[in-house]
FIROVEX-956621 format. One record per residue (C-alpha): residue number from 1; x, y, z. Coordinates in pm, whole numbers, plus 32768, in hexadecimal, padded with zeros to 4 digits. Example, Ala and Ser with C-alpha at 12.3 -4.5 7.8 and 13.67 -1.06 7.14 Angstrom:
nr/u/v/w
1/84CE/7E3E/830C;
2/8557/7F96/82CA;
END
This chain:
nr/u/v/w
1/8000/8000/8000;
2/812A/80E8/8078;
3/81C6/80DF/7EFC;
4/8040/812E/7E61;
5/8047/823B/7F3B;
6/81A8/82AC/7EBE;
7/815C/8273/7D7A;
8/801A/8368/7D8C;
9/80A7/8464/7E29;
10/81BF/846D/7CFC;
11/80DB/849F/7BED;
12/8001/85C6/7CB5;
13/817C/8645/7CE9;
14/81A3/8648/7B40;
15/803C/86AF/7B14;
16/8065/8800/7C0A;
17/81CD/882A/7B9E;
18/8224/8920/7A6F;
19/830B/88A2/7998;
20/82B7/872E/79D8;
21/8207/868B/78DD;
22/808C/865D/794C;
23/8074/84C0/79C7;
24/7F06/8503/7911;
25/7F6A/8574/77E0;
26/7EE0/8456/76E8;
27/7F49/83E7/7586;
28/7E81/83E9/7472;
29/7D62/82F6/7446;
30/7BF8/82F3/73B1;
31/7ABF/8279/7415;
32/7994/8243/7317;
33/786F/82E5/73DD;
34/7753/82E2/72DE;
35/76F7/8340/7163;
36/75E6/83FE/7110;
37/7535/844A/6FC6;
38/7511/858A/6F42;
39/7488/8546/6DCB;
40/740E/8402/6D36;
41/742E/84AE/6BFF;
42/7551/8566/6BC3;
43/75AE/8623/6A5A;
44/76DF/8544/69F7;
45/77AF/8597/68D8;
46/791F/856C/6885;
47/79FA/868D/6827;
48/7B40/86F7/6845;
49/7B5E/8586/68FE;
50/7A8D/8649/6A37;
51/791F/8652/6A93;
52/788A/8794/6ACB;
53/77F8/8716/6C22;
54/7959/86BF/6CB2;
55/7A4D/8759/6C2E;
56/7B1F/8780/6D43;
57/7BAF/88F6/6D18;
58/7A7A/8991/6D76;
59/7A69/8A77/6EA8;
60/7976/89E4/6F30;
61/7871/88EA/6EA5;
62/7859/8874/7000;
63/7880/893B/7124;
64/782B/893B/72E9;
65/77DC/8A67/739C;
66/7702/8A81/74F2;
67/76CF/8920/7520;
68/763B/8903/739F;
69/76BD/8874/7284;
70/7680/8914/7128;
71/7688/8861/6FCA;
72/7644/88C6/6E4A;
73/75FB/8805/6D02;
74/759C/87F6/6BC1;
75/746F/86B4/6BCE;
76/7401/8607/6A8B;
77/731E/8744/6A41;
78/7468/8832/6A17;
79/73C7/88DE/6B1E;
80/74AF/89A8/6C39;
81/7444/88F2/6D7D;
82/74C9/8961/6EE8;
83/749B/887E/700E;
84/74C0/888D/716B;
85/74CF/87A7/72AE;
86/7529/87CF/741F;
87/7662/870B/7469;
88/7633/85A7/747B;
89/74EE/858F/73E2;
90/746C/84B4/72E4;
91/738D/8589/7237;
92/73DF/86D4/7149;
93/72E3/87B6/7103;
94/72E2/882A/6F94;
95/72A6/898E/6EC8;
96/7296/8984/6D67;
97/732D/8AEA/6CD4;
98/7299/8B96/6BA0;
99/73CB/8B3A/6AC6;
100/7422/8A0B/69F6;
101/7589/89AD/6981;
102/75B5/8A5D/6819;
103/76BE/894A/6788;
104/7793/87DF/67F9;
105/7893/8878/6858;
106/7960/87D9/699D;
107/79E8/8962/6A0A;
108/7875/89E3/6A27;
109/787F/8992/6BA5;
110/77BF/8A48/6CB3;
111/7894/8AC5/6DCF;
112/77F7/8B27/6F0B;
113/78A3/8C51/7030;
114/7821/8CD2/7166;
115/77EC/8E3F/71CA;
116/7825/8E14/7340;
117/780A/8F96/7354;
118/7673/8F50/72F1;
119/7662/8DFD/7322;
120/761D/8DDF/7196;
121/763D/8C87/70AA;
122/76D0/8CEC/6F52;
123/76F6/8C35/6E18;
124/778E/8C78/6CBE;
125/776E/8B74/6BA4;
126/7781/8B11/6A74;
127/78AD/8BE1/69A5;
128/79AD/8B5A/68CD;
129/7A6D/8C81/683C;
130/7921/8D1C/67FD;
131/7816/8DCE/690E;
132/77CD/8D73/6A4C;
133/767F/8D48/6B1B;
134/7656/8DAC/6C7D;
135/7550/8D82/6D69;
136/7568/8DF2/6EF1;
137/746E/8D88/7017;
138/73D6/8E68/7100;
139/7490/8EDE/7224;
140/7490/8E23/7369;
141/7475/8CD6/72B7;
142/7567/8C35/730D;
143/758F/8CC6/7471;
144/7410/8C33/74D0;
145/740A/8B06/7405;
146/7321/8A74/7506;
147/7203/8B79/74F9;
148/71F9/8BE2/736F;
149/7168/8B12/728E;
150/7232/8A8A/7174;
151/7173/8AE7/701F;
152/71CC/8B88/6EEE;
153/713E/8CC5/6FAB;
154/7264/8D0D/708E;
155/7346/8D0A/6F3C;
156/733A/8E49/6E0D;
157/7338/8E6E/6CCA;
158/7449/8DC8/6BFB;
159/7519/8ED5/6B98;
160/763A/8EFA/6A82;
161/76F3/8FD5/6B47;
162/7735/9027/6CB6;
163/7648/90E8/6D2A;
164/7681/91CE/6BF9;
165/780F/9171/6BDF;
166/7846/90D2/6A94;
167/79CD/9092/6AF2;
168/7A00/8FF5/696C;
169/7963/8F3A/6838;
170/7A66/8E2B/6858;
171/7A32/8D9A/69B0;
172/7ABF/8C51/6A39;
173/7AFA/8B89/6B96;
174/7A38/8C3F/6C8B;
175/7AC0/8C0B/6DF4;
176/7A40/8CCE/6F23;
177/7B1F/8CF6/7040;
178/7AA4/8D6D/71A5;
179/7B77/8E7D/7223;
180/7BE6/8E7F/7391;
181/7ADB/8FC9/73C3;
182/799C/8F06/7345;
183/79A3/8FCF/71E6;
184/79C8/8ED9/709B;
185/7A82/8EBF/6FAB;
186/7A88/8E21/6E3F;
187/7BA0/8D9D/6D6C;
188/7B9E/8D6E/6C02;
189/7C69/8D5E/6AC4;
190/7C0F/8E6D/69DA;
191/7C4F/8DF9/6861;
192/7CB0/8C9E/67DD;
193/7D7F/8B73/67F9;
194/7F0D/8BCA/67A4;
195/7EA0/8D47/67AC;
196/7DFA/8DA0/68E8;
197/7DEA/8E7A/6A08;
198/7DB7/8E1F/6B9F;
199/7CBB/8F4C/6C62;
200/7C0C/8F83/6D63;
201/7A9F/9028/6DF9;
202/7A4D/9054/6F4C;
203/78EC/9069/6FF1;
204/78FF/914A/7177;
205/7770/90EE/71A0;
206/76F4/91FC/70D7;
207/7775/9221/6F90;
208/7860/916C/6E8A;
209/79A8/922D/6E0A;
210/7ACB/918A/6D23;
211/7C01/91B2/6D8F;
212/7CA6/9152/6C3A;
213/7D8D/9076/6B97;
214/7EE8/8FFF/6C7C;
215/7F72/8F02/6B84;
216/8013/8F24/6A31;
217/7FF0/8E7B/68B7;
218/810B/8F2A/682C;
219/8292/8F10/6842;
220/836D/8DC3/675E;
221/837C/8C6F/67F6;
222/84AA/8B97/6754;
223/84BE/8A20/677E;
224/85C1/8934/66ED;
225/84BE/8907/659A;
226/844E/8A6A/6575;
227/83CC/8B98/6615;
228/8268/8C39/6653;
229/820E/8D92/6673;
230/80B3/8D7B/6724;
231/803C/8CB7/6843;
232/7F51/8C97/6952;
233/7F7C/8C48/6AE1;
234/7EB9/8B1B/6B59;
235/7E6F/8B21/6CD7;
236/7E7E/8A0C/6D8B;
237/7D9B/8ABA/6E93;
238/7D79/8C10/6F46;
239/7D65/8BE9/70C4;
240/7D5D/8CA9/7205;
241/7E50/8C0E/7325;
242/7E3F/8C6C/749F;
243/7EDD/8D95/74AB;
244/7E28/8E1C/737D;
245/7F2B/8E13/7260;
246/7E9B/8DAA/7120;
247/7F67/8C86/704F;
248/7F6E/8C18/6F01;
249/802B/8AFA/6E35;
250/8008/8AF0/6CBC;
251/8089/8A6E/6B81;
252/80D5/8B0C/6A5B;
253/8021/8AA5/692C;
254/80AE/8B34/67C0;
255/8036/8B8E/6695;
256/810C/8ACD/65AA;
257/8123/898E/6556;
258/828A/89DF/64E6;
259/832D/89D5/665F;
260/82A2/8847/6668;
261/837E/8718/65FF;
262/8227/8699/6564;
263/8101/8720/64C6;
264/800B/8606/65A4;
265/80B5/8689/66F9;
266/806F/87AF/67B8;
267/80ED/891C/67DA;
268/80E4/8944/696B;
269/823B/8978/69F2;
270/8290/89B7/6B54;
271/8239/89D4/6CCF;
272/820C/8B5D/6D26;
273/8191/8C0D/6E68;
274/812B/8D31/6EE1;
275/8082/8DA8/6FFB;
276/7FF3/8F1E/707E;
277/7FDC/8F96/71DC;
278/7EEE/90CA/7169;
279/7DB3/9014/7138;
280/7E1E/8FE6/6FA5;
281/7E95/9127/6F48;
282/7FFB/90DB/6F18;
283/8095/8F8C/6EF8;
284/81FE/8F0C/6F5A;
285/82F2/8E05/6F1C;
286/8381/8D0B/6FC8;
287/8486/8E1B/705A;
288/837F/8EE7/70D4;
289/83D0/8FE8/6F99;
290/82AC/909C/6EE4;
291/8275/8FEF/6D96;
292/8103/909E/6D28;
293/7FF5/9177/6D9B;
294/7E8E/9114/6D51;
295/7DEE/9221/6C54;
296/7F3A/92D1/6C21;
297/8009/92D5/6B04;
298/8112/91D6/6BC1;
299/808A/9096/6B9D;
300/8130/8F10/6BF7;
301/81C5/8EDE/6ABF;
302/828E/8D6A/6A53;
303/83BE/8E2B/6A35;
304/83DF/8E9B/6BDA;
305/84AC/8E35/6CB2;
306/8495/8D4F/6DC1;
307/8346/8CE0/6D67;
308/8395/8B4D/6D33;
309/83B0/8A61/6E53;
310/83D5/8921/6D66;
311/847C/8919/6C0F;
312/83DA/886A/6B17;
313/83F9/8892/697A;
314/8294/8859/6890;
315/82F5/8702/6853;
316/8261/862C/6999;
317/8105/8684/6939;
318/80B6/877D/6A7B;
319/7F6F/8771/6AF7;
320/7EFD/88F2/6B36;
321/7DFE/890B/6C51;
322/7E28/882B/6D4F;
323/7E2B/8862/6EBF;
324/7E93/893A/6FE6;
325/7E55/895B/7141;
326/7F1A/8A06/7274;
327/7F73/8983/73BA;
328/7F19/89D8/750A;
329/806F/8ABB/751D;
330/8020/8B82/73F7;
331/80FD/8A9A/72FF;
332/807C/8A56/7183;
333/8062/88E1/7110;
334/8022/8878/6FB5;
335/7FBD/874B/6ECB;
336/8088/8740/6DA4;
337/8054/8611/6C85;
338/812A/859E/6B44;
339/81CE/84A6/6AD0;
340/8322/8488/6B4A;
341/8483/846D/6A8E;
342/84B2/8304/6AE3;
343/8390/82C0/69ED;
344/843A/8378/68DC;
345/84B3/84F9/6858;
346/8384/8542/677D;
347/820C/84E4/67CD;
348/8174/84B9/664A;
349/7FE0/84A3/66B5;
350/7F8F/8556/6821;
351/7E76/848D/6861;
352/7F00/834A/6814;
353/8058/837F/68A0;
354/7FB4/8431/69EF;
355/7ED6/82E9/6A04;
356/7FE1/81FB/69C9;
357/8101/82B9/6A95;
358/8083/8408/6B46;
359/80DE/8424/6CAE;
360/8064/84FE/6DA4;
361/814D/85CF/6E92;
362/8147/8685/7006;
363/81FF/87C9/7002;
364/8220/8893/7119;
365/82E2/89C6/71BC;
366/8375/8935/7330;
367/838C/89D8/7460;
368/84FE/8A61/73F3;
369/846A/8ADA/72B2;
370/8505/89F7/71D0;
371/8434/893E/70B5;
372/83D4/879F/70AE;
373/8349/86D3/6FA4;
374/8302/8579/7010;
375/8286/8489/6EE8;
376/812D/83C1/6F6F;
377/815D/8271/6F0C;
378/802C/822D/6E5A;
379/8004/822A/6CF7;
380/7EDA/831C/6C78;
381/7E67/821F/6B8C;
382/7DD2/8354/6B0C;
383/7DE1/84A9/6A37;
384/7D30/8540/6B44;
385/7D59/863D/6CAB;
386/7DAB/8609/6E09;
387/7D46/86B6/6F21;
388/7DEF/8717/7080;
389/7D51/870B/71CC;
390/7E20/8739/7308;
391/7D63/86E7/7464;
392/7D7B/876B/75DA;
393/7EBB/86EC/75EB;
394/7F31/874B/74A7;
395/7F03/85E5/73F5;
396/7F18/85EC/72B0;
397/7E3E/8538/71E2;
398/7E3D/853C/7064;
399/7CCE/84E5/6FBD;
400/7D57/842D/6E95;
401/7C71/83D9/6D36;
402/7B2B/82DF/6D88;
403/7B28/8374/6EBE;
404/7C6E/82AA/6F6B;
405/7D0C/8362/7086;
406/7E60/8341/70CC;
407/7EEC/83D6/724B;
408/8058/8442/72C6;
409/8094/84BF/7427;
410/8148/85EB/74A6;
411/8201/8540/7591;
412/82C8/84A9/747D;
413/82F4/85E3/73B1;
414/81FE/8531/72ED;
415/82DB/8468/722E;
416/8205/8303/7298;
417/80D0/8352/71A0;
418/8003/822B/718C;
419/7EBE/81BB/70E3;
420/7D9D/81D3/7214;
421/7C74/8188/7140;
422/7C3A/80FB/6FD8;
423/7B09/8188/6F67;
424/7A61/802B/6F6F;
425/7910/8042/6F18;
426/78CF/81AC/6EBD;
427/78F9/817C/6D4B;
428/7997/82DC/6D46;
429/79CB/8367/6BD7;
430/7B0B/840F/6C27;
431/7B1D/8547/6CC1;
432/7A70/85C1/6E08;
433/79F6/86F3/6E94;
434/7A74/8740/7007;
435/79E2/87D2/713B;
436/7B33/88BA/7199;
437/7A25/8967/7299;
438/79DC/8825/7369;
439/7B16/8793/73F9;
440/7AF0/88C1/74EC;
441/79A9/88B4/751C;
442/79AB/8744/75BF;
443/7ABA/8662/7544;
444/7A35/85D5/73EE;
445/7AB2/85CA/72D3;
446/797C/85D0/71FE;
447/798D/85D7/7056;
448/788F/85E1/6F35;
449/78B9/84CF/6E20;
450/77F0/8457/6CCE;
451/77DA/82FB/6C77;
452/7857/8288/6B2A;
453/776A/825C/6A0B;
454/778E/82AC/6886;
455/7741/8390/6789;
456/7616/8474/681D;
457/756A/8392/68F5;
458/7560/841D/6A50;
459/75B2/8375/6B85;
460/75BC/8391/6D03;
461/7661/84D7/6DBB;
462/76CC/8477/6F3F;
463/7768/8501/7074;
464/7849/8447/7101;
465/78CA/8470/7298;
466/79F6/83DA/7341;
467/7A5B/8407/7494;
468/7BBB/84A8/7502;
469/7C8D/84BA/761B;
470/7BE8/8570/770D;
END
């Protein structure tokens, strides 16, 4: 009993202790909860290898906030639905919105944000280099979930601008990010693939006002095979961390075909970063040096300095868009996926040669403020995106294609990734949407997948929970 005793009062000794490693602190693991079904009948349709339901770069098809969790769709109609559901519930209740998807095309998502300032659910959809739609719920919505009724009455008019802001005719990846304040703010590309722009607009609860373009097209890119003159930034996210600084990875994705060692590969090329301490106004390098100011005439142009954390040429096939999170001290983390050297110099077909060879990658900036890449050792088996979710104890967990989830522990400088969960059963197409809002909320790592079909018969939409650490 004497050594029990001993023993105990050790590991309150590390728990109370700074500096001692926490005798609680847990390693990654997940535990399959439940699955719920949002949509017999979901629009499926193949293009650009992605659904439009799960493609997993929107910010956010799936989000938690006050104890509810919040989901949007296209259903077999082509009809905008928006669903909610108190945490742990079975049931969603469904609104239809007065808008129907204008084409099959995967990047037309709907991306959801939260005004905290007003307590206001907002959603943009469906824009592929062209306009956008926006529709905004009443205030308070979201702040009294429990006493207002959820019908298309507490939601407005679908608009083509914001509230009167038209921000541009060629709009793509919309991606709201709450601010530390409560105000909102949206991300987007202006332009098109290989010749596009990153901006911003912010909502303060009362109006919308666009603060303007922070990333350039322009400037010469030279590769071994060629060189490109236009370009645009691909972000791998936008997110707020603790101590309110705003961070950013992205890939660059060119113009011309010329910088490629084949015309079936594809043109994105490096690992950047940036990040901005003013909200988005100004971003910085790595070095802490201003690179670009959002609406000036300074933008974050391929040719600045500092910008890439991991070297890699056009000819590894890239994938733009994949994850990001930050930890609980304010450090980024990133997914990263391509298909690595040992598989050859030149990838001749992306899809193919991501499928057959594409790896997925953790890199992070440490505690000393040096950069890791550690390779997970799981092959993709897939053209497709990963995601990045790190837990209370700043587990990382990467949600791989058909919904696998792989899990590395900080404790090892997460170098001991491991597959937790194989995505038996779920018949996941590919990609899935994540819940980046719940692992706060209470633990659970909860995602949004479509089951395979073909062609344009629909199929089933679900929600699917898993326990954490806790």
């Amino acid at each position: 009993m004497r050594r029990r005793a001993v023993l105990a009062t050790a590991i309150l000794a590390a728990v109370a202790t700074p500096g001692i490693a926490r005798a609680a602190d847990l390693g990654p693991s997940v535990t399959k909860k439940s699955t719920t079904q949002l949509d017999a009948q979901a629009v499926y349709f193949v293009s650009y290898d992605g659904l439009v339901n799960n493609n997993s770069f929107q910010k956010n098809g799936l989000l938690t906030y006050k104890g509810h969790q919040y989901a949007a769709w296209y259903t077999a109609s082509r009809h905008a639905v928006v669903a909610r559901r108190t945490l742990g519930a079975t049931a969603w209740s469904t609104v239809t919105l007065s808008h129907t998807l204008k084409s099959d095309d995967s990047h037309n998502v709907i991306s959801m944000g939260v005004s905290k300032v007003d307590g206001r659910l907002h959603l943009n959809l469906d824009s592929h280099s062209d306009g956008f739609f926006y529709v905004k719920s009443v205030a308070g919505l979201l702040d009294n979930p429990a006493s207002t009724a959820w019908t298309s009455a507490v939601f407005g008019a679908v608009q083509t601008s914001l509230d009167g802001v038209a921000l541009t005719s060629q709009f793509t990846y919309p991606q709201f990010i709450a601010t530390p304040e409560g105000k909102l703010q949206l991300s987007y590309r202006v332009g098109i693939s290989g010749n596009g722009r990153n901006a911003l607009a912010e909502y303060d609860g009362s109006a919308w006002t666009a603060l303007g373009e922070w990333s350039g097209s322009t400037g010469t890119y030279t590769s071994a095979h060629g060189s490109s003159t236009a370009r645009n930034m691909y972000l791998h996210g936008i997110d707020y961390d603790v101590n309110g600084r705003l961070h950013s990875f992205f890939t660059w994705r060119e113009q011309s075909a010329a910088v490629m060692c084949s015309s079936g590969g594809i043109t994105n090329h490096d690992t950047g970063y940036v990040y901005s301490t003013d909200r988005g106004r100004s971003w910085r390098n790595d070095a802490g040096t201003v690179v670009g100011t959002t609406g000036g005439s300074n933008t974050v142009a391929v040719t600045d300095a500092g910008l890439v954390v991991d070297s890699l040429d056009p000819d590894h096939s890239l994938m733009n868009q994949e994850s990001q999170s930050t930890d609980s001290a304010g450090l980024p983390h990133a997914i990263i996926s391509y298909v690595p050297g040992r598989f050859g110099q030149c990838t001749t077909d992306y899809v193919t040669d991501r499928t057959a060879n594409g790896r997925a990658f953790h890199l992070r900036k440490n505690a000393s403020g040096s950069w890791q890449k550690t390779e997970i050792p799981i092959a993709l088996g897939s053209s497709q995106r990963t995601k990045l979710v790190l837990d209370t104890y700043d587990n990382a967990y990467a949600v791989l294609p058909y919904g696998r989830i792989a899990g590395a522990s900080k404790a090892s400088g997460y170098t001991d990734w491991a597959l937790l969960y194989d995505g038996g059963g779920l018949n996941a197409f590919g990609e899935v949407v994540v819940d980046e809002t719940r692992v706060k909320a209470d633990n659970v790592l909860s995602f949004m997948y479509q089951e395979k079909s073909s062609g344009t018969t629909p199929s089933a939409l679900h929600v699917v929970d898993f326990a954490l650490p806790a």
